[in-house]
KEPATOR-597861 format. One record per residue (C-alpha): residue number from 1; residue in one letter; x, y, z. Coordinates in steps of 0.001 Angstrom, whole numbers, plus 500000, padded with zeros to 6 digits. Example, Ala and Ser with C-alpha at 12.3 -4.5 7.8 and 13.67 -1.06 7.14 Angstrom:
REM residues 2
NODE; seq; type; xx; yy; zz
NODE; 1; a; 512300; 495500; 507800
NODE; 2; s; 513670; 498940; 507140
***
This chain:
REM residues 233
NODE; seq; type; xx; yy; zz
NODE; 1; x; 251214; 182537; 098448
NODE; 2; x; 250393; 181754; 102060
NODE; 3; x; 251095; 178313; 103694
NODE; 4; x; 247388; 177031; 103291
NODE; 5; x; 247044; 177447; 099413
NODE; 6; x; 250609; 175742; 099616
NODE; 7; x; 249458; 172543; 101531
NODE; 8; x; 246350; 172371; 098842
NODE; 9; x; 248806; 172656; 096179
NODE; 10; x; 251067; 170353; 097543
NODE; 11; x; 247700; 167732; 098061
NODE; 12; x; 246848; 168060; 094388
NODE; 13; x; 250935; 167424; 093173
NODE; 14; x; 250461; 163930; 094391
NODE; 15; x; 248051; 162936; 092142
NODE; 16; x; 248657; 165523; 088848
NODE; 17; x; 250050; 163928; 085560
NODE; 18; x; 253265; 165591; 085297
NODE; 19; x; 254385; 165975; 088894
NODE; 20; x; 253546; 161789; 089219
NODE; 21; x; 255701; 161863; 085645
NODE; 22; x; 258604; 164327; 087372
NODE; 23; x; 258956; 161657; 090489
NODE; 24; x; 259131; 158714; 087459
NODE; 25; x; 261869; 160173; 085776
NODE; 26; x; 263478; 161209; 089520
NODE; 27; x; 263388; 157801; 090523
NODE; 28; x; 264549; 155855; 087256
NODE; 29; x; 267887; 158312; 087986
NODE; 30; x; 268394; 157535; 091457
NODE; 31; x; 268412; 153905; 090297
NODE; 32; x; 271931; 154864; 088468
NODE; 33; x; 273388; 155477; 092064
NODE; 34; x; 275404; 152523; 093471
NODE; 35; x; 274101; 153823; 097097
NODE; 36; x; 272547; 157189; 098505
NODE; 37; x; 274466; 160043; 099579
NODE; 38; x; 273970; 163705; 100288
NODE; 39; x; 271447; 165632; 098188
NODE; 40; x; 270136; 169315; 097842
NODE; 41; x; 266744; 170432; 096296
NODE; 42; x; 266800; 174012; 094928
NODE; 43; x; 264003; 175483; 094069
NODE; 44; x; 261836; 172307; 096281
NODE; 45; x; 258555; 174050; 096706
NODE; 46; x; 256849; 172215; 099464
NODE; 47; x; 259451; 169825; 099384
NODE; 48; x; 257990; 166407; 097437
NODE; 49; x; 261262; 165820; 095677
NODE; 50; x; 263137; 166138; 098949
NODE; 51; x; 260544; 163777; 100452
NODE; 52; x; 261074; 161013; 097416
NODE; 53; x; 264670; 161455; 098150
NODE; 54; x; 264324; 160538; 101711
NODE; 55; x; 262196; 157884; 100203
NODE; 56; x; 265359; 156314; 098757
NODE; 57; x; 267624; 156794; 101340
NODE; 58; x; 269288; 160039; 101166
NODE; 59; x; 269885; 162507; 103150
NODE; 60; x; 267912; 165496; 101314
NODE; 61; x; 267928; 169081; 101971
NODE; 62; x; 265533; 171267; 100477
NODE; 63; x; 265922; 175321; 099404
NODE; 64; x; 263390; 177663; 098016
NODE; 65; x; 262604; 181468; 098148
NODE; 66; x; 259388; 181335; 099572
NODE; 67; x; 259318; 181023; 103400
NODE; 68; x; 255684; 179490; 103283
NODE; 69; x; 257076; 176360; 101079
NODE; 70; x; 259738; 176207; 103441
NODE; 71; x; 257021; 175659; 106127
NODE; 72; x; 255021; 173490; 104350
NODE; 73; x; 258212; 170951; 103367
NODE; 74; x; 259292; 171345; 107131
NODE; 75; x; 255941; 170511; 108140
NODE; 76; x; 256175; 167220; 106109
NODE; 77; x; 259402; 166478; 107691
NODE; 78; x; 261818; 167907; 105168
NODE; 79; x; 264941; 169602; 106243
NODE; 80; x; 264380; 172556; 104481
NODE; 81; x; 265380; 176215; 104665
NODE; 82; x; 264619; 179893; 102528
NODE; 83; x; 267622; 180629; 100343
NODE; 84; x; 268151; 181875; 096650
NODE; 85; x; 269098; 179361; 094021
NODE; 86; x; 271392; 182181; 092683
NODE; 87; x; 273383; 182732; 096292
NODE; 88; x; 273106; 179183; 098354
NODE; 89; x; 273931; 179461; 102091
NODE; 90; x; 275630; 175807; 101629
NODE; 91; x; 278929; 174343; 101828
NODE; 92; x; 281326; 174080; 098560
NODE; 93; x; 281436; 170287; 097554
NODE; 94; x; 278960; 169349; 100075
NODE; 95; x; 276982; 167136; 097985
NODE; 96; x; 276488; 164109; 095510
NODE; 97; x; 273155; 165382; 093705
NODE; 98; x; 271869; 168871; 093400
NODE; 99; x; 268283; 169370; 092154
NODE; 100; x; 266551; 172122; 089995
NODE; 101; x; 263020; 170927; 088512
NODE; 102; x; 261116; 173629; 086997
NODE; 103; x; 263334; 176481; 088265
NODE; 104; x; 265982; 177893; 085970
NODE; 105; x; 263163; 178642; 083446
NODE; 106; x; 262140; 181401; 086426
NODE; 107; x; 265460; 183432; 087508
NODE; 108; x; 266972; 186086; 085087
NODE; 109; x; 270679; 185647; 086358
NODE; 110; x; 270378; 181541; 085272
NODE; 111; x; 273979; 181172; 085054
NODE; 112; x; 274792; 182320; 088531
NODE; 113; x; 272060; 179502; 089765
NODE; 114; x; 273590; 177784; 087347
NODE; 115; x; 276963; 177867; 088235
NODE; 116; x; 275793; 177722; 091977
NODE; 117; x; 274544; 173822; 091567
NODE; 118; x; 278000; 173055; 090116
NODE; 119; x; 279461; 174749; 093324
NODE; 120; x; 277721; 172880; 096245
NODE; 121; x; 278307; 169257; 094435
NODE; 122; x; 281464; 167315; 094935
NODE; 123; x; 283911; 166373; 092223
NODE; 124; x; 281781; 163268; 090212
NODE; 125; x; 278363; 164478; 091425
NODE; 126; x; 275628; 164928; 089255
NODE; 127; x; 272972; 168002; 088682
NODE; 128; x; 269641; 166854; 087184
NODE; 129; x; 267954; 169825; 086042
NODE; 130; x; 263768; 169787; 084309
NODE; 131; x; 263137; 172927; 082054
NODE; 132; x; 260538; 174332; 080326
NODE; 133; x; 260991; 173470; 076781
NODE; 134; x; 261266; 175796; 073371
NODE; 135; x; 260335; 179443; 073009
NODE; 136; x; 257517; 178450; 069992
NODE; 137; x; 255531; 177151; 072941
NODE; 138; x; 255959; 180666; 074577
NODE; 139; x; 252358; 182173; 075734
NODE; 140; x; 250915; 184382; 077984
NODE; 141; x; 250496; 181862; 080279
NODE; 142; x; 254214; 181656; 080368
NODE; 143; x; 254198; 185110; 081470
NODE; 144; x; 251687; 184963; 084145
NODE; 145; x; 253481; 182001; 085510
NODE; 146; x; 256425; 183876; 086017
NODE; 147; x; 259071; 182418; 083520
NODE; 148; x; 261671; 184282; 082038
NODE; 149; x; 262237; 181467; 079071
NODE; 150; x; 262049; 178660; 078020
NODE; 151; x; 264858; 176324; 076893
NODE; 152; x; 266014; 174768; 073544
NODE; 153; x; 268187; 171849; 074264
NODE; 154; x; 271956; 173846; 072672
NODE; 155; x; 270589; 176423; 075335
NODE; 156; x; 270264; 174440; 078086
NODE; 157; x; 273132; 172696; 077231
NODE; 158; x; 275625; 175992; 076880
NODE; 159; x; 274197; 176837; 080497
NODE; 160; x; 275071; 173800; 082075
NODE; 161; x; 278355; 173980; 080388
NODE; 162; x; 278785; 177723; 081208
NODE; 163; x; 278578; 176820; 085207
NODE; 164; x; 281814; 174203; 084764
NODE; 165; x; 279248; 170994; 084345
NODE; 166; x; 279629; 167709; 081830
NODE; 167; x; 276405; 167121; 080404
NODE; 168; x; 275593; 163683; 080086
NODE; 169; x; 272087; 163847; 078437
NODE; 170; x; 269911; 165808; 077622
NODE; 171; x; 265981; 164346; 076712
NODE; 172; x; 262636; 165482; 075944
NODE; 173; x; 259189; 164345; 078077
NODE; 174; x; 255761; 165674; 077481
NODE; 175; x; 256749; 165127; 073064
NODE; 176; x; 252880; 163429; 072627
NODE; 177; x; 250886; 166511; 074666
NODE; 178; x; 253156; 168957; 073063
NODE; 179; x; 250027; 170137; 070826
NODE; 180; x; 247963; 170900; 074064
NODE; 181; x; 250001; 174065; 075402
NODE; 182; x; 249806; 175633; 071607
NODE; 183; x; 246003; 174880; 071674
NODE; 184; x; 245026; 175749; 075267
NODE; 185; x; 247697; 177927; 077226
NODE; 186; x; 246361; 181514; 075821
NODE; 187; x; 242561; 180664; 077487
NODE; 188; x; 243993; 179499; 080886
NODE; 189; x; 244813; 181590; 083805
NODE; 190; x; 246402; 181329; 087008
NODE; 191; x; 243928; 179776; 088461
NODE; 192; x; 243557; 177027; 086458
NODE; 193; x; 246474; 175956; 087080
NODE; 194; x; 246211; 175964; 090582
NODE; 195; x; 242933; 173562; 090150
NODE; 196; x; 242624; 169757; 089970
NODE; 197; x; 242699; 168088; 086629
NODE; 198; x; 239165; 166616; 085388
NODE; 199; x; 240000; 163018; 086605
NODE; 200; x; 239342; 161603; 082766
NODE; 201; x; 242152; 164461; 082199
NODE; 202; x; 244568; 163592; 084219
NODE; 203; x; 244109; 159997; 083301
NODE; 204; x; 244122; 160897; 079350
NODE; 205; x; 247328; 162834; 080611
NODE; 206; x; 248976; 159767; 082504
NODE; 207; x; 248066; 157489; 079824
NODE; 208; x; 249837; 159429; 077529
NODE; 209; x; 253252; 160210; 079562
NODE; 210; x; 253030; 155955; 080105
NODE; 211; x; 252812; 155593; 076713
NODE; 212; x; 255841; 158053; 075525
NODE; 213; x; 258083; 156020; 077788
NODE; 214; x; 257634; 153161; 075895
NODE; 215; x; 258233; 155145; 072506
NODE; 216; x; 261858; 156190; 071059
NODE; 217; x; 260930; 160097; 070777
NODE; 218; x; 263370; 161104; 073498
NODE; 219; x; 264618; 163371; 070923
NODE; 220; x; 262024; 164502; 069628
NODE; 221; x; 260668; 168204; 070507
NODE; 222; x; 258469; 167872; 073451
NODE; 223; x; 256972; 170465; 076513
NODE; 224; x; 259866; 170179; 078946
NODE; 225; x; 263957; 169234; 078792
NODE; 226; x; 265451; 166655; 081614
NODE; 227; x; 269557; 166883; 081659
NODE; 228; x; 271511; 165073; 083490
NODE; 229; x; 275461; 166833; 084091
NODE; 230; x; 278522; 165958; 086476
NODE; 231; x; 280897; 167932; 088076
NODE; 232; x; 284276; 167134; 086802
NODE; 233; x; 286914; 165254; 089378
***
């Protein structure tokens, strides 16, 4: 994907349902930090978790695979660089929060990335890792996307636990759309995704995430998985 298509993607993030509900849930867990430290995006994309990070104070560094989000996140004053999530050109212990939204879901070898977040944080940090949630949603969409699974929560748990992590939590967001992917995911393509929401959509969409946070269904089964680990120490 060249750098252009990237900076229209990265235009229509700000405003889409989930990636406005991604930055929610970001920011209610930076809240649990007595101050900022040192933190590491894998997986960043064009970089808008590393820029929310910044937001709040930290010093963020951003990885991904593709050189043209690297370009686009440096271009929006990121300090980012192209590396693998499986084999991270970073420091041992180097950091207090390490970042994978939307990634595992995408690499075959998930336990080296895995166990590669547990590596670069220091002893008490914390991982906060978003998944795709529950094979019964599996599609072709999934496929076209790219993913390799998606995660039930003892699955995502086990991995976590596999790499040398404590989970902490482990909760459920998207539980009231959950119905749409089942209903709509084998007529979309590609493309669609790449496309702006109709604004009543996106509002329906925003209305709805709002709502769940309000509601005690954390637990319930929903489209995606949030967990929160530490590294022991």
């Amino acid at each position: 994907m060249d750098t252009i298509e990237l900076q229209r993607i990265a235009g229509l993030e700000d405003g889409n349902w989930w990636f406005r509900e991604r930055r929610a849930v970001l920011t209610g867990e930076l809240l649990r930090f007595s101050a900022p430290g040192a933190a590491v995006d894998v997986g960043a994309g064009a970089g808008a978790a590393a820029r929310l990070l910044a937001e709040h104070g930290w010093h963020a560094t951003a990885i991904d695979l593709d050189p043209d989000a690297v370009a686009v996140a440096r271009a929006h004053g990121v300090e980012a660089y192209v590396g693998d999530a499986r084999y991270l050109q970073l420091p041992g212990e180097g950091f207090d929060l390490a970042l994978a939204l939307d990634v595992l879901e995408f690499i075959e070898d998930d336990g080296r990335a895995a166990a590669e977040l547990a590596r670069v944080l220091r002893p008490g940090g914390t991982a906060l890792v978003s998944a795709a949630a529950d094979m019964a949603l599996w599609s072709a969409r999934d496929v076209a996307d790219g993913r390799v699974r998606r995660y039930g929560r003892r699955a995502l748990v086990e991995l976590l636990e596999g790499a040398g992590l404590l989970v902490e939590r482990v909760w459920s967001r998207g539980v009231l759309v959950r119905p749409v992917p089942r209903l709509l995911r084998h007529r979309m393509t590609r493309r669609d995704d790449l496309a702006p929401l109709p604004p009543a959509v996106n509002g329906a969409l925003r209305l709805s995430a709002a709502v769940e946070r309000r509601l005690p269904v954390r637990s319930w089964p929903g489209t995606w998985l949030f967990a929160r680990a530490r590294r022991p120490g």
